[in-house]
C-alpha positions as CSV (number, residue, x, y, z in Angstrom):
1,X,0.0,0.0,0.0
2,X,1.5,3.4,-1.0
3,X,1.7,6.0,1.6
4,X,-0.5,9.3,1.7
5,X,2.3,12.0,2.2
6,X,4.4,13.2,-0.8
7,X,7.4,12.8,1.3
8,X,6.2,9.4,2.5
9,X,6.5,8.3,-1.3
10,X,9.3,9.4,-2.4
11,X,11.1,8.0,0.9
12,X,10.1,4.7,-0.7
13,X,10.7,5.3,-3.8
14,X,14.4,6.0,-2.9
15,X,14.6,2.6,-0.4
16,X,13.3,0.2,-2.5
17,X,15.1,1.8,-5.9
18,X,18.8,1.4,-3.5
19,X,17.8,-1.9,-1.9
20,X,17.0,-3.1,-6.1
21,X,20.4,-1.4,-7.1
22,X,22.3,-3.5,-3.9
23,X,20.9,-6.4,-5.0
24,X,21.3,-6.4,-8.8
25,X,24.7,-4.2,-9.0
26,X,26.2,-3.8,-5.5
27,X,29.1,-1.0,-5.6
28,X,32.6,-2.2,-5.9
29,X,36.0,-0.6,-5.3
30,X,38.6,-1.0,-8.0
31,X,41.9,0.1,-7.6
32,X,43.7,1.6,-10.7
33,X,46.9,1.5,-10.9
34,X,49.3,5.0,-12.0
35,X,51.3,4.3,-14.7
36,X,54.2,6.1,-14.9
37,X,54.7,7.8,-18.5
38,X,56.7,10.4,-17.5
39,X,59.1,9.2,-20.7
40,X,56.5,10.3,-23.1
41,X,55.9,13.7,-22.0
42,X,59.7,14.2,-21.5
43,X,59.9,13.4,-25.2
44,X,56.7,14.5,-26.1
45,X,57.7,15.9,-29.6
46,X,59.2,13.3,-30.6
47,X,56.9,10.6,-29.5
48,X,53.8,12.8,-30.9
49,X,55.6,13.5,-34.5
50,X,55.8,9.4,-34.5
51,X,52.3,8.7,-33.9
52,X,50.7,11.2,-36.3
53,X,53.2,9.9,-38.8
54,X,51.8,6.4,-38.4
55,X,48.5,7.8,-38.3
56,X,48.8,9.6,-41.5
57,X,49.9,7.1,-43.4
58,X,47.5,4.3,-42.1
59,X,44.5,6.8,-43.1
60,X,46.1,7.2,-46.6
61,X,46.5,3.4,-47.1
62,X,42.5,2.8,-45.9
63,X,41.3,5.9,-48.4
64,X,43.2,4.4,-51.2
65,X,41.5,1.2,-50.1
66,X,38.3,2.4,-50.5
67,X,38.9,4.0,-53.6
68,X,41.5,2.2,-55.9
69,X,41.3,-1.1,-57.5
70,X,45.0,-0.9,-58.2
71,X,46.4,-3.9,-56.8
72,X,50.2,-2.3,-57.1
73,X,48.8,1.0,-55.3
74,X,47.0,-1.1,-52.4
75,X,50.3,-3.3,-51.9
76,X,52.4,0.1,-51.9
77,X,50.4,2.0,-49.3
78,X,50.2,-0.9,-47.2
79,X,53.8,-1.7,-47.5
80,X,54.1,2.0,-46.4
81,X,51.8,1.8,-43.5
82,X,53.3,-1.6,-42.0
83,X,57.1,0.1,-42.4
84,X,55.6,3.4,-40.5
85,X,54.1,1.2,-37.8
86,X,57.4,-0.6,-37.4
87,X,59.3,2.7,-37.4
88,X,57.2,4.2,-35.1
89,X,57.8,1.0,-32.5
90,X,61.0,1.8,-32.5
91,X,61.4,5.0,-31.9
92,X,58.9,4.9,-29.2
93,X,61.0,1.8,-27.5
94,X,64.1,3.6,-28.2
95,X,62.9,6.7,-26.2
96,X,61.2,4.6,-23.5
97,X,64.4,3.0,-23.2
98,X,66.5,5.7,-22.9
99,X,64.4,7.3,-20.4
100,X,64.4,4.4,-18.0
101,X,68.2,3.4,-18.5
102,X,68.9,7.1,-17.5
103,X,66.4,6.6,-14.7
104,X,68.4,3.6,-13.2
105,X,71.8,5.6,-14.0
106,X,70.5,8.2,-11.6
107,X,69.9,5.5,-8.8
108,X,73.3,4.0,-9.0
C-alpha cells in the first residue's frame, strides 16, 4: 500500500530503488593503478611526430583502399603503412628505453 504523504512516497521510492540497485549491481571498489609515463611527455615531440606519422599514413592506405582497385597502389600504401608502424615502435622503444636506462643511472 503506497503512503499518503508526498514525502512518504518518495522515501520509498528512494529505499526500495537502493535496496533493487544493492541487489542487482552492489558498488565495488577497484583500484587503478598509475602508470608512470613520464618518458612520453619528456619526449613529447618526438613521441607525438611518431604517432601522427603512423597515423597519417595508415589513413592514406584505408582511403586508397576504398577508392583504388589498383592492386600495385593497395600493396604500396600498405607496405608503407606496415614500415611506419614498425618505425614508429621503435622510436617509441628507443625513447622509453633511454628514459628508463637514465632513470636507473640516476639510482646508481
Amino acid at each position: 500500500e503506497l503512503p499518503d504523504d508526498l514525502d512518504n512516497c518518495v522515501d520509498l521510492y528512494n529505499s526500495s530503488l537502493t535496496s533493487f540497485m544493492d541487489a542487482r549491481a552492489p558498488v565495488t571498489i577497484k583500484e587503478v593503478q598509475e602508470r608512470d609515463e613520464q618518458w612520453f611527455t619528456e619526449n613529447y615531440e618526438i613521441c607525438q611526430e611518431a604517432k601522427r606519422e603512423r597515423r597519417r599514413k595508415e589513413r592514406k592506405y584505408r582511403a586508397v583502399l576504398k577508392t583504388s582497385t589498383d592492386p600495385e597502389k593497395l600493396l604500396y600504401h600498405f607496405e608503407a603503412a606496415k614500415e611506419q608502424v614498425k618505425a614508429t615502435d621503435k622510436i617509441l622503444s628507443g625513447v622509453r628505453e633511454d628514459f628508463f636506462a637514465k632513470k636507473l643511472e640516476e639510482q646508481k
